[in-house]
C-alpha positions as CSV (number, residue, x, y, z in Angstrom):
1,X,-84.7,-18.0,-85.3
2,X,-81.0,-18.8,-83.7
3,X,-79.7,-15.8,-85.8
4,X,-81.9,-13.4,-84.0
5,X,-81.6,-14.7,-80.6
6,X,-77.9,-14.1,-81.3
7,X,-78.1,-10.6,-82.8
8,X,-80.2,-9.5,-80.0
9,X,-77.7,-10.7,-77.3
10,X,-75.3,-8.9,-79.0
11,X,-77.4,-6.1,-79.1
12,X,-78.1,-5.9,-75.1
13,X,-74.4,-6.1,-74.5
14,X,-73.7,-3.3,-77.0
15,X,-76.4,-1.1,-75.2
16,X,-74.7,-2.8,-71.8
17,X,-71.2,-1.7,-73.0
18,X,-72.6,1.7,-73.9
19,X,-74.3,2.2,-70.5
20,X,-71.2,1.3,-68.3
21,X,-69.2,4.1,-71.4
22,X,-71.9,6.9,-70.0
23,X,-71.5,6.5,-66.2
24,X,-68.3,6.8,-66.2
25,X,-67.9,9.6,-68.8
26,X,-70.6,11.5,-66.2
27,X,-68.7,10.4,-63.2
28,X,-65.3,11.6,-64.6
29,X,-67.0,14.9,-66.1
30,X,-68.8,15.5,-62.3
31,X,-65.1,15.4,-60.6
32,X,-63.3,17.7,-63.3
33,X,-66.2,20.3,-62.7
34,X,-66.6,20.0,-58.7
35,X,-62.6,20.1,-59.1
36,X,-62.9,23.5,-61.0
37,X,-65.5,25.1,-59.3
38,X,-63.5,24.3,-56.2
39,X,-60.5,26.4,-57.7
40,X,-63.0,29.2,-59.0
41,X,-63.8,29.6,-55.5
42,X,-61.1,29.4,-53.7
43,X,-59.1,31.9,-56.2
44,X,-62.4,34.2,-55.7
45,X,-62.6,34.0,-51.8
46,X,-60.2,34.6,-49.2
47,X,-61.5,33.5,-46.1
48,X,-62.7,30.2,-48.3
49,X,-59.2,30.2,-49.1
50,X,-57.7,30.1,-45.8
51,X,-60.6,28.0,-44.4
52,X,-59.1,25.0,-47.5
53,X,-55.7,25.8,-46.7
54,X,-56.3,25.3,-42.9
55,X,-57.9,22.2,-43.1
56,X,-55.6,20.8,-45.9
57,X,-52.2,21.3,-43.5
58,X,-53.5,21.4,-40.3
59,X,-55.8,18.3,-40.1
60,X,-55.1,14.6,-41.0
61,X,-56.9,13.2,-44.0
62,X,-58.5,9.7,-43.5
63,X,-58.6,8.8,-47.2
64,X,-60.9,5.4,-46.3
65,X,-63.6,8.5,-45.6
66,X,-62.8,9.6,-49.3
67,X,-62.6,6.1,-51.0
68,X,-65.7,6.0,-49.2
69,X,-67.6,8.8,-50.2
70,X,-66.2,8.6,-53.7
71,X,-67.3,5.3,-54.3
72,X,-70.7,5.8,-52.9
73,X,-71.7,9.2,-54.6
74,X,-69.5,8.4,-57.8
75,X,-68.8,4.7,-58.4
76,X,-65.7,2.6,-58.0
77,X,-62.5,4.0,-60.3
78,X,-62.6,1.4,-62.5
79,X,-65.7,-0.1,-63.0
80,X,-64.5,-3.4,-63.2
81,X,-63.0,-3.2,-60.2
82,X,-64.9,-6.9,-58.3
83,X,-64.0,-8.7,-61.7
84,X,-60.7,-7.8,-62.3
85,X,-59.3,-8.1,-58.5
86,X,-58.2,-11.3,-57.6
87,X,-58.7,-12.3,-53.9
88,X,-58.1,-14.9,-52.0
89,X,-61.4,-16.3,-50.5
90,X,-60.6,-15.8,-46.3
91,X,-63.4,-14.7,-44.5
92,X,-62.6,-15.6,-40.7
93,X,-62.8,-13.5,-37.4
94,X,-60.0,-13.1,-35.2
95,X,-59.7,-15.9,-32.2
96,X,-57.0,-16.0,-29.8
97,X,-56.2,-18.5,-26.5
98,X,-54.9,-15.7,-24.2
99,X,-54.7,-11.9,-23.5
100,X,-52.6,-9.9,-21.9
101,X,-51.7,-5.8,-22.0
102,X,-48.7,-4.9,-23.7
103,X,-47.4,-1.1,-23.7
104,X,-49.9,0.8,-24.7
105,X,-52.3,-2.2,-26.6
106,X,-52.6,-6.0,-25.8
107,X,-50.9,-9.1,-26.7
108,X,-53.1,-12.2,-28.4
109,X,-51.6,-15.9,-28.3
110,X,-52.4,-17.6,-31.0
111,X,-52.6,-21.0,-32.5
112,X,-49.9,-22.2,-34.4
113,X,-49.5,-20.8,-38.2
114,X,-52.8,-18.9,-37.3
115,X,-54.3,-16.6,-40.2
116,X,-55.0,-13.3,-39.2
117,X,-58.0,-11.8,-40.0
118,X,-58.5,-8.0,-40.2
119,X,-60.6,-6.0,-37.6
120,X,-62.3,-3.7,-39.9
121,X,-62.3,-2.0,-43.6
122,X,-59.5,0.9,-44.0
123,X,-56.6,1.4,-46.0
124,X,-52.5,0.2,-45.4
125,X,-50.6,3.1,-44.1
126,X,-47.3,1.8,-42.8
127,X,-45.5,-1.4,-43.0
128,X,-41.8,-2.1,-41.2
129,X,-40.6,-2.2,-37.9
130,X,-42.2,0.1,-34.9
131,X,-40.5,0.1,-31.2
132,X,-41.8,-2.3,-29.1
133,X,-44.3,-4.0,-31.8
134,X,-41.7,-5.9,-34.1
135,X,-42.8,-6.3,-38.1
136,X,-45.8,-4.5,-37.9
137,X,-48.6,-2.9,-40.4
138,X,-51.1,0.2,-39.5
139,X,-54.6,-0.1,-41.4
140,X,-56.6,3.6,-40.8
141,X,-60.2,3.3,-40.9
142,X,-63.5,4.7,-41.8
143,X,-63.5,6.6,-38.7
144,X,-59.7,7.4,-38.5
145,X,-58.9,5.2,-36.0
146,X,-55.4,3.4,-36.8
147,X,-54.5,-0.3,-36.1
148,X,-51.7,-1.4,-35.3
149,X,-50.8,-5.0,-36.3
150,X,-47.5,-5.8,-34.4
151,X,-45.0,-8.7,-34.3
152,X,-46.0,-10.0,-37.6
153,X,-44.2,-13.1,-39.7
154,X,-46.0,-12.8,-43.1
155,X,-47.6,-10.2,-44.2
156,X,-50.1,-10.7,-47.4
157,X,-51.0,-6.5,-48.0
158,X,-48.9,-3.6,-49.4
159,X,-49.2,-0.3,-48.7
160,X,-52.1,1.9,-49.6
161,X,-53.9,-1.3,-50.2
162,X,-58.0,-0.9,-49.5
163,X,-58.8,-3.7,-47.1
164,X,-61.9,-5.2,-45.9
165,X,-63.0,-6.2,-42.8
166,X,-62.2,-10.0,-42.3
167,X,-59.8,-10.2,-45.5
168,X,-56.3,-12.0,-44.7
169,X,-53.3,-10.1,-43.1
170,X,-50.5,-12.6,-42.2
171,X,-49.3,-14.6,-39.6
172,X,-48.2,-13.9,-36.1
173,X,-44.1,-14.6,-35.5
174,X,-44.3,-17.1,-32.4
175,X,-47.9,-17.5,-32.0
176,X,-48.0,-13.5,-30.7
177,X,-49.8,-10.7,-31.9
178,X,-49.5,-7.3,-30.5
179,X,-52.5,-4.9,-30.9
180,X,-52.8,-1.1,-30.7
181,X,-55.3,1.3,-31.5
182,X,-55.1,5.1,-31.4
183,X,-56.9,8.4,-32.8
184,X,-55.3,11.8,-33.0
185,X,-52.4,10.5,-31.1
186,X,-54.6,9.1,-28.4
187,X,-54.6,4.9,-27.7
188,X,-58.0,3.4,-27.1
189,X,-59.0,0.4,-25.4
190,X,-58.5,-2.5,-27.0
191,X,-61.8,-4.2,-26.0
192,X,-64.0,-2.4,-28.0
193,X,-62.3,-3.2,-30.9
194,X,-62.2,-7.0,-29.7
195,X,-65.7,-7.8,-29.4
């Protein structure tokens, strides 16, 4: 009786195993042919062409939209992805004693050694020095927005990292944080980002 009860676990993980094999095979097969029929067509068509080419060099690319998409419509690259990927367990929002502008964005006091939280899901585009803002890192999001974390002391992301909203950025140097948000070159208020 034990014997079967172990042959048919090791039977549901097999079919399991061969499951998880499928999807991807499918998923990987469904982006080499949307990939190819995109060439066919743009070889075949030349205002399709020029209508690609256009919108590949003239306009930004928010690549959190395509992790986005991609993951919804296709699945995650590796499938493993939530059980291989070690994370720290920080789930906070952001608090702060004082505001105040600063340039273009605002400036946040914080608490001593304070943790700080992200402001939304996107993906690390830039980390170094920026005028004005210090040590700073720009997460682009969903909707292309950028934001600017300035004045930072430790920084716990690398570039091209895909964050989440709430995960763990760094500290603040001096219990200041500098904030900025823009789109297409534009700055945005910072209080509808600070709600």
């Amino acid at each position: 009786m034990v014997n079967n009860m172990k042959i048919n676990d090791i039977k549901k993980k097999e079919v399991k195993k061969n499951n998880i094999i499928k999807n991807n095979a499918l998923s990987g097969l469904l982006v080499i042919i949307f990939v190819l029929f995109g060439t066919l067509i743009t070889n075949k068509n030349e205002i399709m062409k020029a209508n690609i080419y256009s919108k590949i060099y003239n306009d930004s690319l928010s690549f959190s939209k395509v992790k986005k998409l991609y993951n919804k419509h296709i699945g995650a690259v590796i499938p493993f992805e939530n059980i291989i990927k070690e994370k720290e367990v920080f789930n906070e929002s952001l608090k702060y004693n004082e505001v105040s502008n600063y340039d273009e964005g605002v400036k946040l006091n914080l608490d001593s050694n304070y943790s700080i939280p992200l402001l939304s899901d996107g993906i690390v585009i830039f980390i170094g020095n920026k005028n004005n803002l210090n040590k700073t890192v720009i997460i682009e999001d969903e909707n292309g927005v950028d934001h600017y974390y300035g004045n930072l002391d430790t920084i716990n992301v690398k570039l091209y990292d895909y964050v989440s909203k709430n995960d763990l950025l760094g500290t603040a140097k001096n219990n200041t944080l500098y904030l900025l948000f823009s789109k297409d070159g534009k700055y945005l208020d910072y209080k509808e980002f600070l709600k």
